[in-house]
Each structure stands twice: as C-alpha cells, then as structure tokens.
Residue, then its C-alpha position, 0 to 999 in steps of 0.5 A: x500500500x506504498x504511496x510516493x507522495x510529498x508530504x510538505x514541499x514548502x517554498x525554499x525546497x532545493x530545485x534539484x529535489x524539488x524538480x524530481x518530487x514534482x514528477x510523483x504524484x499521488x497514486x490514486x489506482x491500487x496496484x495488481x496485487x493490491x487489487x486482487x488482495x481487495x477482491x479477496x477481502x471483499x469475498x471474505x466479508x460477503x461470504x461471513x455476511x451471507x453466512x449469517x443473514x442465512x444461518x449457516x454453519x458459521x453460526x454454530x461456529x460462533x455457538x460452539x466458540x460461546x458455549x466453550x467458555x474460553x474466558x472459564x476453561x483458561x483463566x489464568x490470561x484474563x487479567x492480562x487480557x483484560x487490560x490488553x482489550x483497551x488497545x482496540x478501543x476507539x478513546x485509547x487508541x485515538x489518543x496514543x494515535x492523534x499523538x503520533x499524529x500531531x508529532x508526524x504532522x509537525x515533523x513533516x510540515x503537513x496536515x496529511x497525516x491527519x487528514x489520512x486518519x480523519x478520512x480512513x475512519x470516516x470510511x470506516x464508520x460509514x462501510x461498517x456502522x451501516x451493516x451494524x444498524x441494518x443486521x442489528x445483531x446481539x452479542x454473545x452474552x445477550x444471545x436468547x436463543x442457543x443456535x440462533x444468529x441473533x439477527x435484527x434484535x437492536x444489538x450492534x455487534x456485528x462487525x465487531x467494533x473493536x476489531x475494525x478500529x484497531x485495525x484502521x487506527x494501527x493499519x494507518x499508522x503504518x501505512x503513514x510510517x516513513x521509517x520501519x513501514x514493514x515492520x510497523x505494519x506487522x505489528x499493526x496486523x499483530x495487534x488486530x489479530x490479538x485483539x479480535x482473539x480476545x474480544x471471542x476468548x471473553x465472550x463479547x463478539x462471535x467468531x464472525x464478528x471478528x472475521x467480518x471486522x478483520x475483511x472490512x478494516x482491511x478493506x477501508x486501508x486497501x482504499x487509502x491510496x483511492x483517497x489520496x487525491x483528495x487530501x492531497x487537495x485538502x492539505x495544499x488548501x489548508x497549508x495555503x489558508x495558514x500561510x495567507x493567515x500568517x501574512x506569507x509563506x514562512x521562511x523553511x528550515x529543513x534538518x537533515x532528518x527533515x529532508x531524508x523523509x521527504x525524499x523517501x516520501x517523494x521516491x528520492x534514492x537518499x544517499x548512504x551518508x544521510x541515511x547514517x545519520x551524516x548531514x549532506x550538503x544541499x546547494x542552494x538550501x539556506x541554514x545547510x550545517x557546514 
C-alpha cells in the first residue's frame, strides 16, 4: 500500500529535489496485487455476511466458540487480557494515535497525516456502522436463543467494533510510517489479530464478528491510496489558508532528518551518508550545517 507522495514541499525546497518530487504524484489506482488482495477481502466479508443473514454453519461456529467458555476453561490470561482489550478501543487508541499524529504532522510540515486518519475512519464508520444498524445483531452474552444468529434484535455487534478500529487506527499508522513501514505494519496486523482473539476468548463478539471486522478494516486501508487525491487537495488548501493567515509563506528550515523523509516520501534514492545519520550538503538550501 506504498504511496510516493510529498508530504510538505514548502517554498525554499532545493530545485534539484524539488524538480524530481514534482514528477510523483499521488497514486490514486491500487496496484495488481493490491487489487486482487481487495477482491479477496471483499469475498471474505460477503461470504461471513451471507453466512449469517442465512444461518449457516458459521453460526454454530460462533455457538460452539460461546458455549466453550474460553474466558472459564483458561483463566489464568484474563487479567492480562483484560487490560490488553483497551488497545482496540476507539478513546485509547485515538489518543496514543492523534499523538503520533500531531508529532508526524509537525515533523513533516503537513496536515496529511491527519487528514489520512480523519478520512480512513470516516470510511470506516460509514462501510461498517451501516451493516451494524441494518443486521442489528446481539452479542454473545445477550444471545436468547442457543443456535440462533441473533439477527435484527437492536444489538450492534456485528462487525465487531473493536476489531475494525484497531485495525484502521494501527493499519494507518503504518501505512503513514516513513521509517520501519514493514515492520510497523506487522505489528499493526499483530495487534488486530490479538485483539479480535480476545474480544471471542471473553465472550463479547462471535467468531464472525471478528472475521467480518478483520475483511472490512482491511478493506477501508486497501482504499487509502483511492483517497489520496483528495487530501492531497485538502492539505495544499489548508497549508495555503495558514500561510495567507500568517501574512506569507514562512521562511523553511529543513534538518537533515527533515529532508531524508521527504525524499523517501517523494521516491528520492537518499544517499548512504544521510541515511547514517551524516548531514549532506544541499546547494542552494539556506541554514545547510557546514
């Protein structure tokens, strides 16, 4: 889900780089891979939905795993898994992630960052929220009848709210990162897929809560690079409404860290020395350390 976009170029970037990140736009099609990893997801969750609409054998999956009582047979994680469910909701982990955010925002001079996150879960509240009031499905611990899919009775359960946050959350800090992406979003998958075991091991979702949340927050980070255009637009606007605010563009002053982002960002090879850590010289760019 790579994008190679110009987080921020404000006026003073050195011509050189500036001329080359000018050619990148951002991508708004998915890849091949992407497209067929898409698809996929998109069956899954069709599949998991239709399952239960039609009262399959998911649906004594779900009941088998309910009926199990994991939270009873193995105790002993249950402390810390009740601490560790916190990860997935939506207050907590907005906050650890708007920190990240803001920081990532200021470091690179763009609100893209967090238009990024704004518009991922937009996307998400409006693609999952709606299949959670249409299937108005109950949870495990207020199910009525053994067997039953538990289907239009008021409940929101299905998919499973916490699994799709922090999917979303976790998956778009990843696909934000500029250093450590891959590992960041092996850690990012780590953490939903524990976070979805945990919500059926303490009984608060069904099986398919779970799998349909893991198909549509995947889903919802497959389409970012589909959003690109459009907060790239939203950024530019906000960046040209502050720099009319503070009476004209402000005078840039670029770390070498600074600008080994953006050239990773605008798909510039960064030469060996700056990626040890060594400022290099940058001809034409003022406050250039000697």
């Amino acid at each position: 889900m790579r994008t190679q976009t110009n987080d921020a170029a404000p006026p003073g970037r050195p011509a050189s780089r500036t001329a080359a990140q000018s050619q990148e736009q951002p991508r708004s099609h998915l890849t091949r891979r992407q497209q067929v990893v898409f698809a996929a997801a998109l069956l899954s969750y069709l599949a998991v939905v239709v399952g239960v609409l039609a009262n399959s054998w998911l649906v004594d999956l779900d009941w088998a795993a309910m009926l199990a009582k994991p939270y009873k047979r193995w105790p002993q994680p249950l402390p810390f898994l009740n601490i560790w469910i916190v990860v997935g909701q939506r207050g907590p982990s907005a906050i650890a992630a708007c920190a990240w955010l803001i920081w990532r925002s200021h470091r690179t001079r763009s609100t893209r960052p967090l238009l990024m996150m704004g518009a991922a879960l937009l996307l998400l509240n409006l693609t999952v929220g709606a299949v959670k009031i249409v299937t108005g499905r109950l949870g495990p611990h207020y199910a009525h009848y053994i067997g039953s899919p538990e289907l239009f009775a008021g409940g929101q359960i299905f998919p499973s709210g916490h699994t799709t946050n922090s999917v979303v959350t976790w998956g778009v800090i990843a696909y934000l990162a500029v250093r450590m992406r891959r590992t960041g979003a092996v850690l990012a998958g780590v953490t939903a897929a524990s976070i979805g075991l945990t919500t059926v091991y303490l009984g608060t979702h069904w099986v398919t809560d779970v799998v349909a949340a893991w198909a549509a927050g995947l889903l919802v980070l497959l389409a970012l690079p589909l959003l690109e255009p459009a907060v790239a637009a939203a950024d530019q606007r906000i960046k040209a409404l502050w720099q009319r605010g503070r009476g004209g563009p402000p005078a840039p002053d670029w770390s070498p860290w600074d600008e080994a982002v953006q050239d990773e960002l605008g798909g510039v090879p960064v030469p060996r020395d700056r990626a040890a850590g060594r400022p290099e010289q940058s001809p034409g760019r003022s406050g250039a350390p000697a």
